[in-house]
C-alpha positions as CSV (number, residue, x, y, z in Angstrom):
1,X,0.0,0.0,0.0
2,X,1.6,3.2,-0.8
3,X,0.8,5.3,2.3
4,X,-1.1,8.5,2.2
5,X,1.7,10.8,3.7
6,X,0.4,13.8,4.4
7,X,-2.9,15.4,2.9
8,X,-5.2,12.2,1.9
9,X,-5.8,10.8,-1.2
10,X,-8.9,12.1,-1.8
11,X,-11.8,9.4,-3.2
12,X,-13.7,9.3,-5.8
13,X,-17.3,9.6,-3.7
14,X,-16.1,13.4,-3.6
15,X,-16.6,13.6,-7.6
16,X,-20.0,13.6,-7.2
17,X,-20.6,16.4,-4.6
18,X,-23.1,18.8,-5.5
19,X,-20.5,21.3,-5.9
20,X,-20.1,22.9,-9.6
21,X,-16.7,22.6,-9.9
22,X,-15.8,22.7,-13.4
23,X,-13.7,19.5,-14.5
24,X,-10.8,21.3,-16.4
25,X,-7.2,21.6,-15.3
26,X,-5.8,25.0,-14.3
27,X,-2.4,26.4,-14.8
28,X,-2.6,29.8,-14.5
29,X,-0.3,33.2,-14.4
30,X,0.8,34.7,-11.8
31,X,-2.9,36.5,-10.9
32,X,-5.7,35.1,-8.8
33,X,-4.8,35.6,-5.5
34,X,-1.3,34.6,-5.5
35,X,0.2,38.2,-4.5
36,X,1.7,39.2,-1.2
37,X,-1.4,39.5,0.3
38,X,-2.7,42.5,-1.3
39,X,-1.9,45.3,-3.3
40,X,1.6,45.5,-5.7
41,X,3.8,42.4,-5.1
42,X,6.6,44.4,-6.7
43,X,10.0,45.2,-4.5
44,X,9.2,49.4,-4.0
45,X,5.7,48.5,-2.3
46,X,7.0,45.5,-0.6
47,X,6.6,45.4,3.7
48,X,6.3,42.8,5.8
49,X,3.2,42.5,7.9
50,X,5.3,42.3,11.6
51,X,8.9,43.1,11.6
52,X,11.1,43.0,14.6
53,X,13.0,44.8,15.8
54,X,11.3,48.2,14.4
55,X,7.8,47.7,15.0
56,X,5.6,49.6,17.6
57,X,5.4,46.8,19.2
58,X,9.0,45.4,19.3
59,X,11.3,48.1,19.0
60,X,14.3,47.2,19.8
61,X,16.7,43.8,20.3
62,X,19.1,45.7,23.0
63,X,20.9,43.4,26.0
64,X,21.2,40.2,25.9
65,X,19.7,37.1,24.3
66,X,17.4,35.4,26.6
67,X,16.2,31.6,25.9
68,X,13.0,30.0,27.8
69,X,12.5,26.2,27.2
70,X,8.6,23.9,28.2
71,X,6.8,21.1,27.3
72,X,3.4,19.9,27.8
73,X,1.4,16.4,26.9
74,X,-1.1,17.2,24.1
75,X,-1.7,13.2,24.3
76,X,-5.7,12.4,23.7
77,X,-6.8,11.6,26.9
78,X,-10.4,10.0,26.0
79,X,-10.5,7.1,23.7
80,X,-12.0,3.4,23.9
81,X,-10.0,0.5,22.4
82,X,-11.5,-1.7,20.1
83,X,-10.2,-5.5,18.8
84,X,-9.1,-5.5,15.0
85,X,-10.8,-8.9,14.1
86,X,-10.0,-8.9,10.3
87,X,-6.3,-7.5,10.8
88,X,-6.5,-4.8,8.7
89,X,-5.8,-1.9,10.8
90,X,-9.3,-0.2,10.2
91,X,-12.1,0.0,12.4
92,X,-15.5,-1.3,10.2
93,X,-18.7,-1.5,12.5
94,X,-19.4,-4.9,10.9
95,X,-16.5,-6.8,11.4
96,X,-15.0,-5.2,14.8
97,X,-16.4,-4.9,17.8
98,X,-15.3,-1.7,20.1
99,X,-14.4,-2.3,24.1
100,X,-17.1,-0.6,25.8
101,X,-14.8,0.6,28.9
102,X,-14.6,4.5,28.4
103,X,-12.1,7.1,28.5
104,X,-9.6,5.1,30.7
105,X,-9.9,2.2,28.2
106,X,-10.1,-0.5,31.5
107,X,-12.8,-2.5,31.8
108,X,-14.0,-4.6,34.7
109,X,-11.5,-6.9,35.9
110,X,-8.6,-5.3,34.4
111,X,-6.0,-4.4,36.2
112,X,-5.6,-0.9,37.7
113,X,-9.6,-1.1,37.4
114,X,-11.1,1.4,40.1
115,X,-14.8,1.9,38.9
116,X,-16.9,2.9,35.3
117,X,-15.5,6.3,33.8
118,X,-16.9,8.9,31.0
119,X,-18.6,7.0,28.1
120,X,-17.9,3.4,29.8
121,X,-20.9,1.0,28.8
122,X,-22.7,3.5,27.1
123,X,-22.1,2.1,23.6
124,X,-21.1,4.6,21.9
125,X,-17.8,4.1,20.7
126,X,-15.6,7.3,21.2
127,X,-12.7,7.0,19.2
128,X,-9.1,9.0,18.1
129,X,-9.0,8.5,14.7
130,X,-5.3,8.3,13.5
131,X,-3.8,10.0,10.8
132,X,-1.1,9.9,7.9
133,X,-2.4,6.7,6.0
134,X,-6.0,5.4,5.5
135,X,-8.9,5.9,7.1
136,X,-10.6,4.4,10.0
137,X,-7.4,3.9,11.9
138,X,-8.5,4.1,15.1
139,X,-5.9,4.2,18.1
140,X,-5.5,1.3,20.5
141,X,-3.4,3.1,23.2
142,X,-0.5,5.1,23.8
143,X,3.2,4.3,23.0
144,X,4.9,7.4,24.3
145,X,3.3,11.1,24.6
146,X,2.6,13.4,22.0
147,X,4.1,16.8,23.0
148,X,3.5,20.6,22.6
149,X,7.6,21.9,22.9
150,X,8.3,25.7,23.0
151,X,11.0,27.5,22.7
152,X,11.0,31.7,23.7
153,X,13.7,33.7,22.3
154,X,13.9,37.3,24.6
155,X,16.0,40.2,23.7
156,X,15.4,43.7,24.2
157,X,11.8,44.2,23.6
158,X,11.3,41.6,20.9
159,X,10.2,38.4,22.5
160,X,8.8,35.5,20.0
161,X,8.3,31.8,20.5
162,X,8.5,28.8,18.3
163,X,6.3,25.8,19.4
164,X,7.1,21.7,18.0
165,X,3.8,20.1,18.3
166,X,4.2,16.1,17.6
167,X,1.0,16.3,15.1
168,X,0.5,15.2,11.2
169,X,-0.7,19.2,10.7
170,X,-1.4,22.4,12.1
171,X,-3.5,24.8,10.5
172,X,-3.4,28.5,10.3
173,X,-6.6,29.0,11.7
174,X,-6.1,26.7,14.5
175,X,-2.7,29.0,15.1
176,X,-5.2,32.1,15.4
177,X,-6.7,30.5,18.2
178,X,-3.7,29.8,19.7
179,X,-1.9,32.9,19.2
180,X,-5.0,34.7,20.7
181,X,-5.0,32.4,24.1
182,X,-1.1,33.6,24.4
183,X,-1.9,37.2,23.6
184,X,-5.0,36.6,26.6
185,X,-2.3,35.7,28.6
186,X,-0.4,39.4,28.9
187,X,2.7,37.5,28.1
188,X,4.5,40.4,25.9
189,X,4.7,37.6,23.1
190,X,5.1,39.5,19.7
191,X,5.0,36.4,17.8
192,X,4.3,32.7,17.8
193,X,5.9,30.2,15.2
194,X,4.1,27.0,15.2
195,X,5.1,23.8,13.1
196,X,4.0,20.0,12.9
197,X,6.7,17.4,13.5
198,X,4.2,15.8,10.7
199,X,3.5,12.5,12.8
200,X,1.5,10.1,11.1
201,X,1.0,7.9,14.4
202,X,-1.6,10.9,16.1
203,X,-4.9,12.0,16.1
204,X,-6.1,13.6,13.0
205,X,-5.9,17.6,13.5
206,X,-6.1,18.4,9.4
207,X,-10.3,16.2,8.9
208,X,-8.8,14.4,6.3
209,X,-8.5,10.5,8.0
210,X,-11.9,10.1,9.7
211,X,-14.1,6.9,9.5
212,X,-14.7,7.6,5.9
213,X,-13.5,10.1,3.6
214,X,-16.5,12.4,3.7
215,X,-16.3,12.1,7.4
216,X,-13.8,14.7,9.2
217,X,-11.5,12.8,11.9
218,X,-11.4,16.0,14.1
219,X,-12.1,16.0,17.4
220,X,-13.1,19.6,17.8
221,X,-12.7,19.5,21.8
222,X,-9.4,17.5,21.3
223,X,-8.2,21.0,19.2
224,X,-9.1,23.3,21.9
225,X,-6.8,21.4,24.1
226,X,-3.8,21.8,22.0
227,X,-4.6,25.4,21.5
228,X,-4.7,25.8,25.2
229,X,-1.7,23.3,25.9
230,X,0.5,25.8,23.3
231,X,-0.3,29.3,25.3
232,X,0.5,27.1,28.3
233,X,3.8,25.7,26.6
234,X,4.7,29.6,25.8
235,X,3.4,30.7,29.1
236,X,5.8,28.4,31.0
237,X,8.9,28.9,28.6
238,X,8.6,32.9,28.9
239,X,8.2,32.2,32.8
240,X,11.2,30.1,32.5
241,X,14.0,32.4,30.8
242,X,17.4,32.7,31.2
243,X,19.9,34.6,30.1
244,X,22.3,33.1,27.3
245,X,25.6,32.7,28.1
246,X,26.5,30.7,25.3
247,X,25.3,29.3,22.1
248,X,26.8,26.5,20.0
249,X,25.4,25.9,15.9
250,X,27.0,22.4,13.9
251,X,25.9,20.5,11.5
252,X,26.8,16.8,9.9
253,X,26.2,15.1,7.1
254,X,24.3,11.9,8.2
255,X,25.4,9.8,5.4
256,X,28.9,9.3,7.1
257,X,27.2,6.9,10.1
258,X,26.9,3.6,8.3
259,X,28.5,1.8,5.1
260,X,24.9,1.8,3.9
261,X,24.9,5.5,4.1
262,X,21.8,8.0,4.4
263,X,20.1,5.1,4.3
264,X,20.4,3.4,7.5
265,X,17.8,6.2,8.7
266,X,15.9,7.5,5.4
267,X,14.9,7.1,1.9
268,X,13.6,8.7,-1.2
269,X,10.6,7.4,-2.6
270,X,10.3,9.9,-5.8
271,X,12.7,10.3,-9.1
272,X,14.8,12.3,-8.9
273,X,16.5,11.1,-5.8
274,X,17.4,14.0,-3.5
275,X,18.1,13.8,-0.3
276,X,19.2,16.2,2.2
277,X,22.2,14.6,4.4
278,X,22.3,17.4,6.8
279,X,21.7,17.4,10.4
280,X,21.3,20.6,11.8
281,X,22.0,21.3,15.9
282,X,22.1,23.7,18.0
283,X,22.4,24.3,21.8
284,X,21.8,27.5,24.8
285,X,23.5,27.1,28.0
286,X,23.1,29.9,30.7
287,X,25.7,32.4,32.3
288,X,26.5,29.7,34.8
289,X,27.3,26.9,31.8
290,X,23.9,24.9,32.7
291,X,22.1,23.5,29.5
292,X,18.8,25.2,28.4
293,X,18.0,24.3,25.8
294,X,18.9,22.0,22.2
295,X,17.3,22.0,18.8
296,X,17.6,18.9,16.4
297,X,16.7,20.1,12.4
298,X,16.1,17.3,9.7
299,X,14.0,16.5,7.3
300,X,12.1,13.3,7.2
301,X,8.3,11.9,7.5
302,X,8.3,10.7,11.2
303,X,5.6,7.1,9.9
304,X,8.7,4.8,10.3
305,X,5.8,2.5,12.2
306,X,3.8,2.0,8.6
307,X,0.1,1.8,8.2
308,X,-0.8,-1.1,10.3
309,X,0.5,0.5,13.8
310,X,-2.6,1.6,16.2
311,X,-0.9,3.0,19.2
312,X,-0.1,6.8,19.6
313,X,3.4,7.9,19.5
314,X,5.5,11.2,18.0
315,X,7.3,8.0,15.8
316,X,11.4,8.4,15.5
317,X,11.5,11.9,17.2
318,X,10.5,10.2,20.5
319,X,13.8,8.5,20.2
320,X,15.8,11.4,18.9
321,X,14.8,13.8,22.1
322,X,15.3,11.2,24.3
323,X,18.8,10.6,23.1
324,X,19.5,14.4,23.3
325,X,18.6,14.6,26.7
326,X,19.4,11.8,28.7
327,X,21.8,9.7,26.2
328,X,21.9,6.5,24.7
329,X,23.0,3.0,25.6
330,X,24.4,0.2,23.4
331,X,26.5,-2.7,24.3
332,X,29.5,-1.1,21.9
333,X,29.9,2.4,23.8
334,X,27.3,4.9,25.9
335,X,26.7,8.3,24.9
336,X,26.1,11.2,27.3
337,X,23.0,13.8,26.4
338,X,23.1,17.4,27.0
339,X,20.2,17.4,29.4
340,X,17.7,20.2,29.2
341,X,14.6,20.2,27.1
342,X,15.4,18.9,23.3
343,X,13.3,20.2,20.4
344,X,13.1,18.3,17.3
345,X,12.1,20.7,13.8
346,X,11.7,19.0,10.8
347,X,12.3,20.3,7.0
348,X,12.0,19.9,3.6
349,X,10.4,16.4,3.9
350,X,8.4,16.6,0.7
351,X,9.5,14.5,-2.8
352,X,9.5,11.5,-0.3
353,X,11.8,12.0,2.8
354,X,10.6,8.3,4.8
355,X,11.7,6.0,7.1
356,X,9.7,3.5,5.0
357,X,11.4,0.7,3.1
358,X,14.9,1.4,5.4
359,X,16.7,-1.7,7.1
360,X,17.9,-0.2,10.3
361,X,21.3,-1.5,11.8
362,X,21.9,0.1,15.2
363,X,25.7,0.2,16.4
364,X,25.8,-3.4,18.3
365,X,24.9,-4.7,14.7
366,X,21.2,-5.7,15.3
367,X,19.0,-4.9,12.3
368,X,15.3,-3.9,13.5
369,X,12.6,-5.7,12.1
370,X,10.3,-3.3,9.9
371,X,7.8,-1.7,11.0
372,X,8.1,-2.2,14.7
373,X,7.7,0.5,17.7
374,X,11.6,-0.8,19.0
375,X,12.8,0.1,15.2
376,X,11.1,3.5,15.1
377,X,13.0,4.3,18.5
378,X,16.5,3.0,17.2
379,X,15.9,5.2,14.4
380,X,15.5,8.6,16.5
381,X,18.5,7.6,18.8
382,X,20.8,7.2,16.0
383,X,19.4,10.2,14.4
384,X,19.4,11.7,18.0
385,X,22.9,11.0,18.3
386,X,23.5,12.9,14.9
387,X,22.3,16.6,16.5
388,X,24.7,15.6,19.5
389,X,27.6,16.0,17.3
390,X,26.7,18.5,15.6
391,X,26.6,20.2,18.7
392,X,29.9,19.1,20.1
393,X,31.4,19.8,16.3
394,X,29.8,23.0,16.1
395,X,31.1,26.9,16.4
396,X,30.0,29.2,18.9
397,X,27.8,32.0,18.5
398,X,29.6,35.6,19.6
399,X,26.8,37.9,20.8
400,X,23.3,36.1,19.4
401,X,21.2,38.4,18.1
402,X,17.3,38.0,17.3
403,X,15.2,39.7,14.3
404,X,11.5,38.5,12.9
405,X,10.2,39.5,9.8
406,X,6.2,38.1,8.6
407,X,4.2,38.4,5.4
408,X,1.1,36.7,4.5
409,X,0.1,35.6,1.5
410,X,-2.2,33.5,-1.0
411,X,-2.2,30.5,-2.8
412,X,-4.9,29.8,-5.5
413,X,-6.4,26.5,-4.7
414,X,-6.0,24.4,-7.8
415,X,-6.5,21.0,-7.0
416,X,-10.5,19.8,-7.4
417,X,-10.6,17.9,-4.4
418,X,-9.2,20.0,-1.8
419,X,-11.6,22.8,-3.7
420,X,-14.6,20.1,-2.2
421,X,-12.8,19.5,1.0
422,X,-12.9,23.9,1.3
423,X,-16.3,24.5,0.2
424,X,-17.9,21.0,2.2
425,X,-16.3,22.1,5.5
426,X,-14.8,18.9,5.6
427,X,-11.5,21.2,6.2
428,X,-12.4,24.5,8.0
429,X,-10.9,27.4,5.5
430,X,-12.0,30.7,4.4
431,X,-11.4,30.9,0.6
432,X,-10.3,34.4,-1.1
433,X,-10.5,36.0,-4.3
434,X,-13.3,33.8,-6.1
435,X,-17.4,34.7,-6.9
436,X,-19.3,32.2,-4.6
437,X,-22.2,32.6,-6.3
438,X,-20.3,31.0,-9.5
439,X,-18.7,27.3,-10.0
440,X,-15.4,27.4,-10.0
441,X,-13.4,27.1,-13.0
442,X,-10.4,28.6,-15.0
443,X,-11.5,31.5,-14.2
444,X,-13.1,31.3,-11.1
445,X,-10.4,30.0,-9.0
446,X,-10.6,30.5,-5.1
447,X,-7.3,31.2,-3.4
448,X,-6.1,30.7,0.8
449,X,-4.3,32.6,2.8
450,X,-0.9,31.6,4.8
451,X,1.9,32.7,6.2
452,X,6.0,32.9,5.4
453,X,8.4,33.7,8.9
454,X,11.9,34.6,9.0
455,X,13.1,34.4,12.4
456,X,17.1,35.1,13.0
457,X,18.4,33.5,16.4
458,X,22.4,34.4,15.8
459,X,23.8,32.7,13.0
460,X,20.2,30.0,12.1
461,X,18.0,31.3,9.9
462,X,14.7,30.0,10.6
463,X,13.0,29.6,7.0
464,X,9.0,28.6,7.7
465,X,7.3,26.4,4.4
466,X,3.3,25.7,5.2
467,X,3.5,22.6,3.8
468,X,6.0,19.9,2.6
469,X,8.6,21.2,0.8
470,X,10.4,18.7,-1.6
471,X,14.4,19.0,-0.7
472,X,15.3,19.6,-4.4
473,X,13.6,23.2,-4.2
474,X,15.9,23.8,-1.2
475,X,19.3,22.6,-1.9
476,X,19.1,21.2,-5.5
477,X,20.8,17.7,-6.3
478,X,19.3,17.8,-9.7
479,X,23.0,16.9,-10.9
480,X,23.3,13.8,-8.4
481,X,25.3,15.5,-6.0
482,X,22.1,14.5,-3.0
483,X,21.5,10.9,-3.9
484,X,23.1,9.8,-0.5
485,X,24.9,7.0,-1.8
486,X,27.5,7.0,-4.8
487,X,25.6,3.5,-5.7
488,X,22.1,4.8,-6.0
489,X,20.5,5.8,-9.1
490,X,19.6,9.7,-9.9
491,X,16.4,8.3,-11.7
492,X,15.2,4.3,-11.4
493,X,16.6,2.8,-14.7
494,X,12.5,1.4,-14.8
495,X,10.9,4.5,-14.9
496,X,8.3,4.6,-17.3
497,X,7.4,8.2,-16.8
498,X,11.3,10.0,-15.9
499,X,11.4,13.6,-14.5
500,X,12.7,15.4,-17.5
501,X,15.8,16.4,-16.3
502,X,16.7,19.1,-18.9
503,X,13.3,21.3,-17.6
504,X,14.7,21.1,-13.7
505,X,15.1,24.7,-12.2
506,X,18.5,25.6,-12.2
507,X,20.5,27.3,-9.1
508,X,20.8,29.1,-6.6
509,X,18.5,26.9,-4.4
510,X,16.2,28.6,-2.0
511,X,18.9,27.6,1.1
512,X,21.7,29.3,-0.6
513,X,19.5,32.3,-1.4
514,X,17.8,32.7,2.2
515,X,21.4,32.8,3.9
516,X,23.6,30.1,3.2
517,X,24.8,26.6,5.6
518,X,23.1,27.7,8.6
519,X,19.1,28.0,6.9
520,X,16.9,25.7,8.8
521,X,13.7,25.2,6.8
522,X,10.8,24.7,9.2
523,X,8.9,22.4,7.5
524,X,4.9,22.5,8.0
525,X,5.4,25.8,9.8
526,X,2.6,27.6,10.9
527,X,0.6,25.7,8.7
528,X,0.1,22.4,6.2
529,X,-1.1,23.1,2.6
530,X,0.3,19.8,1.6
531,X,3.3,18.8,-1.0
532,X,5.0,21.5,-2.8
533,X,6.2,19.9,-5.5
534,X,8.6,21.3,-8.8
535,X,6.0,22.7,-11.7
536,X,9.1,20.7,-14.4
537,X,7.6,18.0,-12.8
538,X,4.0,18.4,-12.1
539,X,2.0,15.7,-13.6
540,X,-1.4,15.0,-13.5
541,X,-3.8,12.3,-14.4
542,X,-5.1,12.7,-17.9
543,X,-8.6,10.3,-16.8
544,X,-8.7,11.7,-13.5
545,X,-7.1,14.5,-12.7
546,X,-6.1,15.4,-8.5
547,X,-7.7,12.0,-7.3
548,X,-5.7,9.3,-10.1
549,X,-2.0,9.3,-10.1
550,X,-0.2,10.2,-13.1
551,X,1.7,7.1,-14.9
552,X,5.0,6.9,-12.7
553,X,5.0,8.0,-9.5
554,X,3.2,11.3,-9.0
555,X,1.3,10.6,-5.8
556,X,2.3,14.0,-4.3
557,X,0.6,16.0,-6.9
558,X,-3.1,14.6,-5.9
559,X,-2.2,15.9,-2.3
560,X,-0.8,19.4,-3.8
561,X,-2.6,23.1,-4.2
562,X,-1.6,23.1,-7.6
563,X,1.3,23.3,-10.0
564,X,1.7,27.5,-9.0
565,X,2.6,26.6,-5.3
566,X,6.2,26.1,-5.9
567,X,7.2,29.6,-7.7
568,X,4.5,31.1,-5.5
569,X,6.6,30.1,-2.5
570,X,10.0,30.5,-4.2
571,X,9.0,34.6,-5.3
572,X,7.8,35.1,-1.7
573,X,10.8,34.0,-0.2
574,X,13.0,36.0,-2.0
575,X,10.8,39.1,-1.6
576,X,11.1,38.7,2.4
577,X,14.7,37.3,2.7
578,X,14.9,40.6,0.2
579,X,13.6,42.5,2.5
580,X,15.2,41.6,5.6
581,X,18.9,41.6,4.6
582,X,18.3,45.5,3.0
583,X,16.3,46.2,6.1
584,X,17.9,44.5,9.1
């Protein structure tokens, strides 16, 4: 099965909504709602929304740096198990039969049982419907906790803070909420960053893995909670801040670990192979040397656990943070964490950044067996102890400073089936730029709003992407240079359908054009529009266009806005990072 990775495969029961939409592909110009948020996109009216330092609100970066670190459990708390008689990994009212035992999931006679809890025996079967594959995954239990992570960065009278939340998505409009419950709070937050580690082992946040397709998986109380747990997370981390008395940036190159390479901990699923070795790190210690904080930046899909797993966990970066923190224990050597609070931030996973299909070989020479919970975890320590020496490799930062700059702006939503999801409210979004009154077509194209950040933390240049960036966009590798291994192919020599090459975009890269080595890409960052994929290469289905694959492999197109995202995301980046290097 190839697994839906991030937004669904849509099915074909959506073709026949009541909905108008006109059955011709789009590829537009530049117009329809794909500016900088209104008004002339060109460089002489060009302003970011929220700059700082230099706003009203944040006018100044003087003193020093300040770094406040806190975590909370965003775990669903309410859910009944159920038995999976058929073995399929999907809950079917016909063939399974749910455990009646409520919120606590222990019924009478198990142990730990007390007495009957919310929704025990009252057969209704309350569910957490699991996303990042197929629908009606229900969850069984709870490997390890899902976790909201925030990081505050403090300096003169800018303060903003970047929140990790172990889910498959976060949308912009949950973020509103979210960013409103902080500014309830009087915490003197100018900004919050917000960004998926893309799990595809948690509740579904995005209402695209329900029971059924037409049926959101979203548990709108379960939302709420992780707003609230996110203004708590930043609430605690600006209560916790310390002064910065040094700061340590490294990176290595992951393919160095093993004989087999990169891929002892990820693989590219899509032609042309490009894969991006680099693991980022970075580390705050206080004025008296004591650890605050350390960030962990690489791109991959955190689904190493496949399809058929029904318990809850945040996948490989469970393994990574706990190796970060506490260490990591083989029979061949131990190695010593940092302590603190680590922070995993993934990147550019689009194009297919997986743990799928890899054999992993941990260092006493055991080789997990795919796709178990124990290989998942192996997979985050070795990844884990990747950031560590980066770390320990890496070059001090004199005198970190901080700067934000924000701009919103618009996509046109292309793709038919995420046009239905919009207009059913199957996915809550407010559509721009289009005559409701009219079916959409060529010419009636609706458009959504997001969000590009460009936060500076010393020598990192945090890059956000609302979606799934594929790593060729970023670093390039069109000429083989990224394949991670000098024995794998650029293009599969079976390829019926081969990227044409010759049509690739040619460099600089965005990573080299945003700021050079030390660009982390915050993939999924402040919100998830799905795959951006490289227009060369965007091919549709000529029966059935946005819900068929093309010929090949071209999965990531169905579960794309359209073949404009890409240079729509490219131009805004180089308008801001423009912007901020003239400016700041």
């Amino acid at each position: 099965m190839r697994p839906a990775l991030s937004l669904l495969a849509l099915s074909l029961p959506l073709l026949s909504l009541p909905l108008g939409l006109a059955c011709k592909h789009k590829r537009a110009d530049d117009s329809g709602g794909t500016g900088d948020g209104g008004g002339d996109t060109g460089p002489a009216a060009y302003a970011p929304d929220l700059h700082c330092p230099g706003d009203a609100s944040c006018p100044d970066v003087d003193g020093a740096l300040k770094v406040g670190v806190s975590k909370v459990v965003i775990t669903p708390t309410c859910f009944e198990g159920w038995e999976d008689l058929d073995g399929n990994a999907e809950y079917d009212d016909h063939n399974e039969s749910f455990l009646d035992c409520g919120c606590d999931r222990l019924c009478p006679g198990d142990a730990g049982y007390v007495a009957p809890d919310d929704g025990e025996g009252d057969g209704v079967f309350q569910a957490v419907w699991m996303a990042g594959f197929q629908n009606a995954r229900s969850a069984q239990g709870i490997n390890d906790d899902l976790w909201a992570r925030a990081i505050v960065f403090d300096q003169g009278s800018t303060r903003v803070a970047l929140v990790e939340v172990d889910l498959v998505g976060y949308f912009r409009t949950d973020l509103e909420v979210a960013r409103g419950k902080v500014d309830a709070l009087g915490l003197d937050v100018d900004h919050v960053i917000v960004a998926a580690t893309h799990t595809h082992e948690g509740p579904d946040t995005m209402g695209l893995w329900g029971k059924t397709s037409s049926q959101s998986g979203v548990d709108p109380a379960y939302m709420e909670s992780v707003n609230s747990a996110i203004a708590q997370a930043v609430q605690q981390a600006v209560g916790n801040l310390k002064q910065v008395g040094s700061m340590k940036v490294g990176s290595v190159d992951v393919g160095t670990y093993s004989d087999k390479g990169v891929y002892n901990v990820i693989t590219d699923l899509r032609d042309p192979i490009v894969i991006d070795e680099t693991m980022d790190g970075a580390a705050f210690w206080d004025t008296d040397g004591t650890i605050i904080a350390s960030l962990a930046h690489f791109a991959s899909h955190p689904e190493s656990n496949a399809d058929e797993n029904l318990q809850l966990t945040s996948d490989f970066p469970y393994g990574l943070r706990q190796a970060m923190e506490d260490g990591t224990h083989w029979e061949a050597y131990d190695k010593a964490g940092l302590g603190g609070q680590a922070i995993f931030i993934n990147g550019a996973v689009g194009g297919m950044m997986t743990g799928l299909r890899v054999d992993v070989t941990d260092p006493d020479g055991t080789t997990w067996q795919p796709y178990s919970l124990d290989r998942s975890h192996v997979m985050g320590q070795l990844l884990g102890e990747m950031a560590l020496d980066a770390i320990d490799g890496g070059t001090p930062a004199e005198s970190p400073t901080l700067s934000l700059a924000v701009k919103r702006f618009k996509y046109p939503v292309e793709n038919w089936g995420f046009q239905a999801l919009f207009l059913t409210g199957i996915i809550e979004r407010q559509l721009y730029d289009y005559d409701s009154s009219k079916p959409i077509d060529d010419s009636n194209v609706p458009s959504i709003e997001t969000e590009l950040d460009v936060l500076q933390v010393g020598p990192i240049r945090f890059l956000t992407c609302p979606g799934e960036l594929f790593p060729e966009l970023n670093i390039g590798g069109y000429d083989g240079s990224h394949t991670g291994s000098a024995d794998a192919w650029l293009v599969a020599p079976d390829n019926k359908n081969p990227p044409d090459l010759s049509q690739a975009p040619a460099a600089p890269y965005i990573k080299e054009r945003a700021g050079g080595s030390r660009v982390w890409l915050v993939g999924l960052g402040n919100d998830e529009l799905g795959y951006v994929v490289p227009e060369y290469d965007f091919q549709l289905d000529a029966t059935n266009p946005w819900f068929d694959e093309a010929p090949g492999d071209h999965y990531e197109e169905t579960n794309s806005l359209g073949p404009q995202t890409a240079g729509i995301y490219d131009s805004q980046v180089d308008l801001l990072v423009g912007w901020v290097d003239a400016n700041q």
